[in-house]
N, C-alpha and C positions, 0 to 999 in steps of 0.2 A: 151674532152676538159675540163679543168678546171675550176669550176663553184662557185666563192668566196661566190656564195650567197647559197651554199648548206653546205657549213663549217665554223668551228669556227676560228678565230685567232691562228695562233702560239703561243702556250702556254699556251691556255684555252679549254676546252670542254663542253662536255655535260654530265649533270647525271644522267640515269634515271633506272626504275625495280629496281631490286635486290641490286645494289649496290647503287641508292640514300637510299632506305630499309635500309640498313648496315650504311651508314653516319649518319642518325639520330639517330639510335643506340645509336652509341658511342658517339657522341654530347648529346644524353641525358645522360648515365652515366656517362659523364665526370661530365656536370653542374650538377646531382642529388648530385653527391661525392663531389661538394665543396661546396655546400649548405649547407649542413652536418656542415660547419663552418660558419655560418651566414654569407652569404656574399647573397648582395644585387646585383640584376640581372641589367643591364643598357647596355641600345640597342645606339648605336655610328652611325653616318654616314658613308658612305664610302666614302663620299670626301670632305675634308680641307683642308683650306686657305694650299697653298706651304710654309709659315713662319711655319708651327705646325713640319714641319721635314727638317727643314733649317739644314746646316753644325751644324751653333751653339748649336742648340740641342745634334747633335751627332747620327744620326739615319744614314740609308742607303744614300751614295753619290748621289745626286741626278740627275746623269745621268742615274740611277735607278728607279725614279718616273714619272710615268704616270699622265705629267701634261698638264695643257689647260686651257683655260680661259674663264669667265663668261662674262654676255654683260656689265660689266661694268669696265669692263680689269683687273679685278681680277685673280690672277696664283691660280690655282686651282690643286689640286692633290688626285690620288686614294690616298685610304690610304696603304702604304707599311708594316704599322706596328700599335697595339695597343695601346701601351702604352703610345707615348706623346698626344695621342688623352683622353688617363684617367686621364694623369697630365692636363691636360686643362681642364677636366669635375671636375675635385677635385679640380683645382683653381678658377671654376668660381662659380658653384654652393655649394661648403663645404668647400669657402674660412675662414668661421669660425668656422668652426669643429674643436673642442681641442680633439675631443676622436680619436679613430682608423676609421679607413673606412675602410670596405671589399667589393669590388667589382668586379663583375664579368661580363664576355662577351664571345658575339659568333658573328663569324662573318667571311666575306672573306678579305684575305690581297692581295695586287697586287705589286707584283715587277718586273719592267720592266728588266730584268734583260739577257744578251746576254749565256747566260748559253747551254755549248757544254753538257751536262749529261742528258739531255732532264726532266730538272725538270720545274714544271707547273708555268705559270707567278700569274696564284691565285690560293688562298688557305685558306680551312677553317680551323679556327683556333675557339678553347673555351681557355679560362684561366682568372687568376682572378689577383687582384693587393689589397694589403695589405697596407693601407696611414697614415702614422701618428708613424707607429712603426721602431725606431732604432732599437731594442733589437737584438740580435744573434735571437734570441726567437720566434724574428717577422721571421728570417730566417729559424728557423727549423718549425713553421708553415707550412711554403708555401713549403718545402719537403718532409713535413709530408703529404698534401695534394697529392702531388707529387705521391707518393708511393701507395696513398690511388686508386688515378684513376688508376693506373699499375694493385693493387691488383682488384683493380675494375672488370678492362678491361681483369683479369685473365693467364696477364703478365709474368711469373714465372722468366722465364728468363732476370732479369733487374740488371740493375746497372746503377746509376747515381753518374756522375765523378762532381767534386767540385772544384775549383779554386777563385781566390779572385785577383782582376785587382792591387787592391792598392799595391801588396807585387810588380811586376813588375816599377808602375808607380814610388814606392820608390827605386827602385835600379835606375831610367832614373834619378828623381832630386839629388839624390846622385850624379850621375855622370854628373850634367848639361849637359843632353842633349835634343838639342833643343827639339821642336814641332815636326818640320819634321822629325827629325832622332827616334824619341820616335815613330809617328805613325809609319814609315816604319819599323823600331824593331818589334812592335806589329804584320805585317803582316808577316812578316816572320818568325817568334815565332810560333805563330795561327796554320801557317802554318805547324811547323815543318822542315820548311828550313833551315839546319842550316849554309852552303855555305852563304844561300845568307844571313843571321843573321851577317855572319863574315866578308862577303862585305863591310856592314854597319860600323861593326864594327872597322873596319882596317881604316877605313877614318878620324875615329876618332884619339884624342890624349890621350885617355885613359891609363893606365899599363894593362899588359897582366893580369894580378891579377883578374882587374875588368871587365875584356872581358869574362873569365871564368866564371865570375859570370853571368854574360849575356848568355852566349852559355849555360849555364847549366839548365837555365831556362826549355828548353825542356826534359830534361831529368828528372825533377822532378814530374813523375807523379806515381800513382801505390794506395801500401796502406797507413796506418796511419806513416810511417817510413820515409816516404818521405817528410812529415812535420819537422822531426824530423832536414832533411839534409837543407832545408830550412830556418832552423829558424838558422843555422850553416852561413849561409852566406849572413845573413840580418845584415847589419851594421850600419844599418838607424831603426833611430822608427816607421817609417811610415810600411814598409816592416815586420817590425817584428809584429807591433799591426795585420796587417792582416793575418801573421801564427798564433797567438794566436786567434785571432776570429773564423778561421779554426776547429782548436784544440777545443775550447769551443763547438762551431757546432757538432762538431764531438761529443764530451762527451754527448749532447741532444741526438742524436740518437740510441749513446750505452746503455743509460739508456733506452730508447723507444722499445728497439731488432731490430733496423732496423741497424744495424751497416754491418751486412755481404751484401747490397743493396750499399753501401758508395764506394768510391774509391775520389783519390784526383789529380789533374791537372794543376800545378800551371803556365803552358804554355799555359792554356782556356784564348784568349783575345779575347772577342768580337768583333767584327765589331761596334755594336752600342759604340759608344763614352761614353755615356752617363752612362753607371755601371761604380759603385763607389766602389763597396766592392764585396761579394762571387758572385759567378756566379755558375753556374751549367747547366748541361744538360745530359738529359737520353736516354738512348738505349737500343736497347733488338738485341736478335740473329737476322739477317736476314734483318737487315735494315742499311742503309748504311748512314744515316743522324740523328741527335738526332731527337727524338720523342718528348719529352717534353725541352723546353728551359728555363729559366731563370734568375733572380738578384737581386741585390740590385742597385737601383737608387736614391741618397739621396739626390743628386742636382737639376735634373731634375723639380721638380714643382718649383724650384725661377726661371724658364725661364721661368714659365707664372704668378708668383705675390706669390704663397705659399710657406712659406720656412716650406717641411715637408719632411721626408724621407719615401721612400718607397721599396718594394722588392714584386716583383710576376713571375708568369710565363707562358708559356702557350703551348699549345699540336697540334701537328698539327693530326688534323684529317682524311684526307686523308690517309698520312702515317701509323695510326693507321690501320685502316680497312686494308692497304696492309698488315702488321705484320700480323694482326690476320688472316686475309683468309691464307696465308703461315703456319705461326706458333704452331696458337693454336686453338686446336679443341676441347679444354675443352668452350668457349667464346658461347655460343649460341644467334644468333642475334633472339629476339624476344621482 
């Protein structure tokens, strides 16, 4: 008979010998390796107010949050994600900080999430958030950082793909379209759908001209050439400032030698709403979801009172430890 009080929840476990051993591990070299860039350690709650990951932010739908209320009928929610938790710590406590802010964190996220691939409802998560820097500069930091915990973690086999939301978001107000038809674009883009991309598409009253531009979206990804074919069919300044910022990024890391780690994805649309500009995410052999995530979020803190831009990213830890017990047996957990 089955006995709820002897096991966990759907979607959660337990961690313990050898392999809790192995998590701190890599939790420590990730945070030792971005330390290395002054960034200041800062410990978060795991549950806030439900407004910190409202739609209008732009974070996970919240038929995804693990929410419940306190005795004073407050909607309360795990936290599903870090970041609008550090634009709220950056607007409340370094609402008058003119210089940069580097901060970092570790911790678990919980995504209530109905997911047939048997992936964990929590998950530990390190990564850090850079506040205060527009620069390209501030973006090749945080994948320089990137790089650094792969090289860290003894990685060899990586690549992280590159994309940037603005060059899509400037082909949707070129073509005025709405809210709705922009996010359902975006999922079926992300996606790789391109049937259902052309569904969308056909409803509309666009020229066939500017549908192609749209359907081509997915096919722009690879090396530096596929900038080249994008910047070909940005007919808006919005769209094209964001292949140029690419291209700039990209010249950062050629100069660095990390240029052969690069590849470009101009069909990366995030789920979270809220990236503004380049996005990125890394993978190695053997793993079938990115390892490390990232972006630019420049809007994000004027939804809690600071108007500053920011860009960071962050590594899922579990994940790691599976690569590395597969992968790489150069990594000695000690």
């Amino acid at each position: 008979m089955y006995n709820k009080l002897l096991h966990t929840p759907e979607g959660f476990r337990d961690i313990y010998g050898t392999e809790f051993f192995k998590r701190q591990v890599v939790k420590n070299t990730l945070s030792d390796t971005i330390k290395k860039y002054n960034y200041m350690n800062i410990d978060l709650p795991s549950i806030e107010f439900f407004d910190i990951f409202s739609s209008n932010i732009g974070t996970i739908p919240s038929n995804e949050l693990f929410k419940f209320f306190d005795k004073e009928g407050n909607t309360l929610c795990l936290r599903p994600d870090f970041t609008p938790s550090i634009a709220r710590v950056a607007a409340t406590y370094f609402a008058d900080c003119e210089e940069s802010l580097r901060l970092m964190y570790s911790g678990a996220t919980f995504v209530n999430s109905s997911d047939l691939q048997g992936k964990l409802k929590e998950s530990m998560e390190v990564g850090c958030e850079l506040i205060g820097d527009g620069s390209v500069q501030g973006d090749f930091e945080i994948i320089s950082i990137v790089l650094d915990c792969a090289k860290a973690l003894k990685i060899d086999d990586f690549q992280i793909s590159i994309g940037n939301v603005e060059f899509f978001k400037g082909l949707c107000e070129e073509f005025l379209f709405d809210e709705k038809t922009e996010m359902d674009l975006r999922e079926m883009i992300s996606n790789k759908n391109y049937f259902g991309a052309k569904g969308i598409l056909d409803a509309t009253d666009i020229g066939e001209e500017a549908k192609q531009s749209i359907l081509g979206i997915s096919e722009l990804y690879g090396s530096y050439e596929c900038l080249d074919k994008a910047l070909e069919i940005s007919g808006n300044g919005r769209s094209k400032c964001a292949i140029e910022r690419l291209m700039e990024l990209y010249d950062l890391l050629k100069e660095s030698g990390n240029d052969k780690f690069i590849s470009f994805d101009l069909g990366m649309l995030s789920k979270y709403n809220y990236y503004t500009g380049n996005v990125f995410r890394g993978y190695t052999y053997g793993s079938g979801d990115a390892i490390f995530k990232g972006g630019r979020y420049d809007k994000l803190l004027h939804e809690f009172g600071k108007d500053a831009p920011a860009v960071g990213f962050s590594a899922n830890v579990d994940q790691l430890v599976s690569v590395i017990n597969r992968n790489n047996k150069d990594f000695k957990f000690e």
